[in-house]
C-alpha positions as CSV (number, residue, x, y, z in Angstrom):
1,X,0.0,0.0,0.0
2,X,2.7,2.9,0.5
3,X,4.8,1.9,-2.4
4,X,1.3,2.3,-4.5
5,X,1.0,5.9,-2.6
6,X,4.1,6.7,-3.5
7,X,3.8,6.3,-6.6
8,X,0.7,8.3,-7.3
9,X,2.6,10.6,-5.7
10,X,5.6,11.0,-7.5
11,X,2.8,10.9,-10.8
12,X,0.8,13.5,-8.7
13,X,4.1,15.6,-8.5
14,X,4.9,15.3,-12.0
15,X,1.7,16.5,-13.6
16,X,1.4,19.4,-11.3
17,X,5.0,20.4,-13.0
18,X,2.9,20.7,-16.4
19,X,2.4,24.1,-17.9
20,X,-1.8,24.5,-17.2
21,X,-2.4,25.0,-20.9
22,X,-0.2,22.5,-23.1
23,X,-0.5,24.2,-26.9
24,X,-2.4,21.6,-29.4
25,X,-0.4,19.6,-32.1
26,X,0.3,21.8,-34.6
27,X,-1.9,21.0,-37.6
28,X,-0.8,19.9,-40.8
29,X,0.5,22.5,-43.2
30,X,-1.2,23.6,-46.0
31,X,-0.1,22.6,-49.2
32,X,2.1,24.8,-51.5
33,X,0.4,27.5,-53.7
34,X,2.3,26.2,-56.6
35,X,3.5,22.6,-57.9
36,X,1.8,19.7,-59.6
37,X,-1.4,18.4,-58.0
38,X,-2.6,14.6,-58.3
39,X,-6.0,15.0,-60.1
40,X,-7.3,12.2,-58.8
41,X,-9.8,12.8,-55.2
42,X,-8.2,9.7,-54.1
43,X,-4.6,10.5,-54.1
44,X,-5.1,13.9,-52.4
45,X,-3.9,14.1,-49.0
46,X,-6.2,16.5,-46.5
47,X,-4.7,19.2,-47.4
48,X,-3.5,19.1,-50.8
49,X,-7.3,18.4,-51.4
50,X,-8.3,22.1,-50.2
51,X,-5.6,23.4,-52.9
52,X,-7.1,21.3,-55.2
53,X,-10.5,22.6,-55.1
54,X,-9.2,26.6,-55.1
55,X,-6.9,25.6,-58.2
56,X,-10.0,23.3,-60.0
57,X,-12.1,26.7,-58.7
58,X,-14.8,24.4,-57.5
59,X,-15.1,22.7,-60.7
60,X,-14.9,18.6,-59.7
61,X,-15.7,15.8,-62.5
62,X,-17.5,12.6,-61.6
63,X,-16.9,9.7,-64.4
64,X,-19.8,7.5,-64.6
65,X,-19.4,4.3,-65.9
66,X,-21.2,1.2,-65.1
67,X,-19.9,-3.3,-65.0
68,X,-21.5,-5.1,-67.5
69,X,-20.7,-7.3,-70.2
70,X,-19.1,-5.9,-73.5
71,X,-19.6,-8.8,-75.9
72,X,-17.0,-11.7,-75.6
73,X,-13.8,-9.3,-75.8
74,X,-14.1,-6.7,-73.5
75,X,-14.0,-5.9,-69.8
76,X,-17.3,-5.6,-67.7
77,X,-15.6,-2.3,-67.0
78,X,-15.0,-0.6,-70.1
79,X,-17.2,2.0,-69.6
80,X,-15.5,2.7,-66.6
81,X,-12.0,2.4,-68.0
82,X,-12.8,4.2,-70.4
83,X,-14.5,7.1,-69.2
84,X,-12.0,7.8,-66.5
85,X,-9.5,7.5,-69.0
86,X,-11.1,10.5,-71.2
87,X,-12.1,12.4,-67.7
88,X,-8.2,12.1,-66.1
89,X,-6.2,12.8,-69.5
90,X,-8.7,16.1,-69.5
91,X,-8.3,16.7,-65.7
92,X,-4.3,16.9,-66.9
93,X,-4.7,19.7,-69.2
94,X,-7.5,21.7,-67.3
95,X,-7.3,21.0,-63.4
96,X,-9.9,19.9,-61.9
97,X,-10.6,17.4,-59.4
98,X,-11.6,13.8,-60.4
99,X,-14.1,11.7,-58.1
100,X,-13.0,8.0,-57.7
101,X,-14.7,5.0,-59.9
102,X,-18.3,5.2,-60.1
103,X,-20.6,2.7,-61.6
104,X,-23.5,2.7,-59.7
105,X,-26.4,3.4,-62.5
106,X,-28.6,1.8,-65.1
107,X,-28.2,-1.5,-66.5
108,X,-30.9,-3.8,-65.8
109,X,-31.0,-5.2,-69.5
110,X,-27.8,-6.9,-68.6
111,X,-29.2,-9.1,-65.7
112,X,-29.2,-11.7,-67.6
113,X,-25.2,-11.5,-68.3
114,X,-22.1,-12.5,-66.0
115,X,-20.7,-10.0,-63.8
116,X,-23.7,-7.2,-64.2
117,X,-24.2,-4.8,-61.3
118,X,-27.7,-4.0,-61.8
119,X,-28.9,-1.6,-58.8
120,X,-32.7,-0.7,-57.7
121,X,-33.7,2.6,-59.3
122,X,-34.1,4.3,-55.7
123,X,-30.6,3.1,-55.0
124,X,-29.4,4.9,-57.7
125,X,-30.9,8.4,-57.4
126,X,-30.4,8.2,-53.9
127,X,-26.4,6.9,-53.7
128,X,-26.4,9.5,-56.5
129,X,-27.7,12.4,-55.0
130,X,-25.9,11.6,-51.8
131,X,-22.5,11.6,-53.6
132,X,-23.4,15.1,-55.1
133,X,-24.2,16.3,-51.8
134,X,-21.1,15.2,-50.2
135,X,-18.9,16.7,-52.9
136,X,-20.2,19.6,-52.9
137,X,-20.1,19.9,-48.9
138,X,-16.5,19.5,-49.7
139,X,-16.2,22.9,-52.2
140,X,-17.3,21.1,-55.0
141,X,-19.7,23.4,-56.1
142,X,-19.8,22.6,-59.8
143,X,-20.2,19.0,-60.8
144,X,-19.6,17.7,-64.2
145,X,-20.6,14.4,-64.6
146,X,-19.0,12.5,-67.3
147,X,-21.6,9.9,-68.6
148,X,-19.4,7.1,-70.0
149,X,-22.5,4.9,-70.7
150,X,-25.5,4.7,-73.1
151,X,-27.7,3.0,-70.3
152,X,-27.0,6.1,-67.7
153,X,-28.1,8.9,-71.1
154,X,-32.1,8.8,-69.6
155,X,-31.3,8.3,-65.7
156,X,-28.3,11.5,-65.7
157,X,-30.7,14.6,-67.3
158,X,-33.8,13.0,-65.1
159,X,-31.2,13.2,-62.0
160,X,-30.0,16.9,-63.3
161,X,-33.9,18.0,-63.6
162,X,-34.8,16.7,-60.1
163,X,-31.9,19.1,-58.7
164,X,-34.6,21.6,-58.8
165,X,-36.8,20.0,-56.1
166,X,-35.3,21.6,-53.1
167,X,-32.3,24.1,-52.4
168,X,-28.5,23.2,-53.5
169,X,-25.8,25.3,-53.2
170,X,-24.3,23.6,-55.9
171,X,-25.0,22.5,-60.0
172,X,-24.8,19.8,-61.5
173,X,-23.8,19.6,-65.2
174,X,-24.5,17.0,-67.5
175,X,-22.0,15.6,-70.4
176,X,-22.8,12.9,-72.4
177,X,-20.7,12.7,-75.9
178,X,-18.6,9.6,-76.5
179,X,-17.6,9.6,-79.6
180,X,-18.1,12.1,-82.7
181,X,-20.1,12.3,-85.6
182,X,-17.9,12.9,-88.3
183,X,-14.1,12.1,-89.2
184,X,-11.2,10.0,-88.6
185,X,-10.8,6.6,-90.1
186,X,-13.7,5.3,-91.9
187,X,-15.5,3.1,-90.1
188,X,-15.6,-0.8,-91.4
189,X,-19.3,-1.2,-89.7
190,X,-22.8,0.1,-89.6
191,X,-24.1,-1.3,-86.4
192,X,-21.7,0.2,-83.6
193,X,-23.7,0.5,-80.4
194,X,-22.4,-1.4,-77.8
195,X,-18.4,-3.2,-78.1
196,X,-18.1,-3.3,-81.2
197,X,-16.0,-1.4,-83.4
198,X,-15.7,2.7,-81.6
199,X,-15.6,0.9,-77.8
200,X,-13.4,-1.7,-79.4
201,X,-11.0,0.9,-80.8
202,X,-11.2,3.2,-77.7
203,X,-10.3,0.4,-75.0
204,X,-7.5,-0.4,-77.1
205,X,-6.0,3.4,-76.4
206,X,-7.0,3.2,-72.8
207,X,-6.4,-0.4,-71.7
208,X,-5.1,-2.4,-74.8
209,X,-4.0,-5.3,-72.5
210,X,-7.4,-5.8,-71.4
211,X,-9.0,-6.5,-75.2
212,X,-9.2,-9.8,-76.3
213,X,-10.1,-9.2,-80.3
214,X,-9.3,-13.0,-81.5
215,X,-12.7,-13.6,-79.2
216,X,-14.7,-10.3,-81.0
217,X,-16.3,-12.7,-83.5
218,X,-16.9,-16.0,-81.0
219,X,-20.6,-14.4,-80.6
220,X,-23.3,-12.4,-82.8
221,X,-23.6,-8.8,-82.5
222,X,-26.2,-8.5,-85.4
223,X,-29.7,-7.1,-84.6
224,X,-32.1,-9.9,-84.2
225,X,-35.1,-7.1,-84.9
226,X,-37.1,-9.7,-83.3
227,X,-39.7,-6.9,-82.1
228,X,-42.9,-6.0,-84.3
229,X,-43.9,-2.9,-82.7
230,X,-43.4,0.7,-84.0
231,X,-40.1,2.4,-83.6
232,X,-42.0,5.7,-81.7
233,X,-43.7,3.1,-78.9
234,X,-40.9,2.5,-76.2
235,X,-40.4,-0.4,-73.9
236,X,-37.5,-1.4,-71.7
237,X,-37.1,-4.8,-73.2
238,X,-36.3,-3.5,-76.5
239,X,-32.6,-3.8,-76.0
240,X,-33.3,-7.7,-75.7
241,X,-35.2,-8.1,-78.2
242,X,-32.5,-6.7,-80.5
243,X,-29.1,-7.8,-78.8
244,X,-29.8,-10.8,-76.6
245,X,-25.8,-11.3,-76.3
246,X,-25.5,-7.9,-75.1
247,X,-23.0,-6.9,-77.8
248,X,-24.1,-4.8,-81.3
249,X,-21.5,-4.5,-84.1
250,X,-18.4,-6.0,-84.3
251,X,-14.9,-5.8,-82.2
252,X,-13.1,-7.1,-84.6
253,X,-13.3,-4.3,-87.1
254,X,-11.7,-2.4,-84.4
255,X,-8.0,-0.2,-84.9
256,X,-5.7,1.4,-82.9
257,X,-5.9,4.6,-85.1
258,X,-9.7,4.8,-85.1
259,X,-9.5,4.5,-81.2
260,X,-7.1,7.4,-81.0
261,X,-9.1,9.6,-83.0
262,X,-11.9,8.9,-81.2
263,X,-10.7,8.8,-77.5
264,X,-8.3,12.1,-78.5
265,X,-11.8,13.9,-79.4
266,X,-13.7,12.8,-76.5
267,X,-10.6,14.3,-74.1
268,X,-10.6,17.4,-76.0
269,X,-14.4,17.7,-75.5
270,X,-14.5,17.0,-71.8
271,X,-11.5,19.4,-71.7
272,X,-13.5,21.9,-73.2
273,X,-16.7,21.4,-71.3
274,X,-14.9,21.8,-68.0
275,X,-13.5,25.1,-68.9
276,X,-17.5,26.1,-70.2
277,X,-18.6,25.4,-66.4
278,X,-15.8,26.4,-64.9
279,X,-16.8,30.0,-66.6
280,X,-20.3,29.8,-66.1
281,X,-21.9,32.4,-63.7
282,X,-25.1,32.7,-64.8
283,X,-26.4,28.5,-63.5
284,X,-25.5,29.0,-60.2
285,X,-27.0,32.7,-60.3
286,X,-30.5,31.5,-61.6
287,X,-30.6,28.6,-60.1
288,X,-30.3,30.5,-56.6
289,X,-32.7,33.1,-58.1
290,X,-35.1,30.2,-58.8
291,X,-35.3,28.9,-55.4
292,X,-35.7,31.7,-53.9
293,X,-38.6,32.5,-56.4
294,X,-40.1,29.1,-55.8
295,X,-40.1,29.4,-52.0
296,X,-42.7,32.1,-52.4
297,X,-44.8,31.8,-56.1
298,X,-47.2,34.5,-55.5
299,X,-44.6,36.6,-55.2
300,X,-43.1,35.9,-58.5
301,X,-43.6,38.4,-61.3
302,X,-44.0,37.5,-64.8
């Protein structure tokens, strides 16, 4: 008992030697003003993420792709390769701050096929919405989202519209242009909608070790056009009907130099499209100017 005693005592003694107010751990410094910046949200530590956001001037990109199969040659993540591909080589030449893989959308026409990740519409909007939310209570407070998949091009305006149902402090902007229109190698194909010949040619800029084109022609990507309904009267099975094996065209038409054209366009355009929102003052200015209208309708004059 009174070596115990002494011992708190001596402890006592000690602490009682203590300055009454020890200063705090210093916190981390901030990062430099100048200097190369990883673009990717992932990489960032705590405080190079703050710089990031003042240099991307609150401009962040989220790449949405989506896993599902791409015919017999391609990853279940090309659209997500890919896509984050374009959205990072862009993010290089006009900073901005790149939100980590995504793939959380629309692709229930794939059930059917190995390795699909086919969430619940409510899922969706609300892991969606959630994500937006938090990036923007992190400075983000322009979001480009960078569709990287024809499944997402009905569910990504439908998300930007219901924005407007309550207050953000934020926007959300929409891009959805893979490939263009005109130009480049000719093209050896007519059907080209889903891994065949563009995606084909793109994955082999972005991830060529991943394409397996001696397996592009083990399965049929020809339309079956086994629906007898008129094209203006929609119905979700109509990708079925057309492309059971979830693949229209053909990969093996695929080239490198038809993928560079093609994934060199589609960087140039998201490179462009940043810099549009990074300029643009008059969304976040209406939209505020809208909800405030909207809060009181009676008010509003015409």
């Amino acid at each position: 008992m009174i070596l115990i005693r002494n011992v708190f005592s001596i402890a006592l003694a000690g602490a009682l030697l203590l300055p009454l107010s020890s200063p705090m751990p210093a916190r981390a410094q901030s990062a430099p003003a100048s200097g190369k910046l990883s673009t990717h949200w992932e990489e960032l530590t705590a405080a190079d993420f703050g710089e990031g956001i003042r240099r991307s001037q609150g401009t962040c990109l989220l790449p949405f792709g989506i896993l599902e199969k791409h015919g017999p040659h391609l990853p279940l993540g090309t659209d997500l390769l890919d896509v984050r591909y374009a959205a990072l080589h862009a993010a290089d030449e006009e900073y901005t701050v790149v939100f980590p893989e995504y793939y959380f959308g629309q692709i229930a026409e794939a059930k059917h096929e190995p390795g699909t990740m086919a969430y619940s519409r409510s899922l969706q909007l609300a892991l969606l919405q959630e994500t937006t939310d938090e990036m923007a209570r992190n400075g983000c407070k322009k979001i480009l989202i960078v569709n990287g998949h024809g499944g997402n091009s009905s569910l990504l305006p439908y998300f930007a519209q219901t924005q407007l149902d309550k207050p953000h402090d934020y926007v959300v902007y929409v891009f959805d242009e893979r490939t263009p229109h005109q130009g480049g190698p000719p093209k050896k194909t007519t059907i080209d909608m889903h891994a065949g010949e563009s995606e084909t040619s793109k994955m082999m800029i972005a991830h060529p070790e991943l394409v397996h084109p001696e397996r592009a022609t083990s399965e049929s990507g020809a339309d079956q056009a086994r629906q007898k309904i008129p094209e203006s009267v929609y119905t979700g099975i109509w990708w079925y009907t057309r492309f059971p094996f979830h693949y229209s065209g053909d990969g093996s038409a695929a080239t490198k130099e038809l993928g560079e054209f093609q994934m060199k366009w589609w960087i140039d355009s998201v490179v462009k499209a940043i810099r549009e929102v990074k300029a643009d003052d008059v969304s976040p200015k209406l939209q505020k100017e809208f909800f405030e209208k909207s809060a009181h309708p009676l008010d509003t004059q015409p």
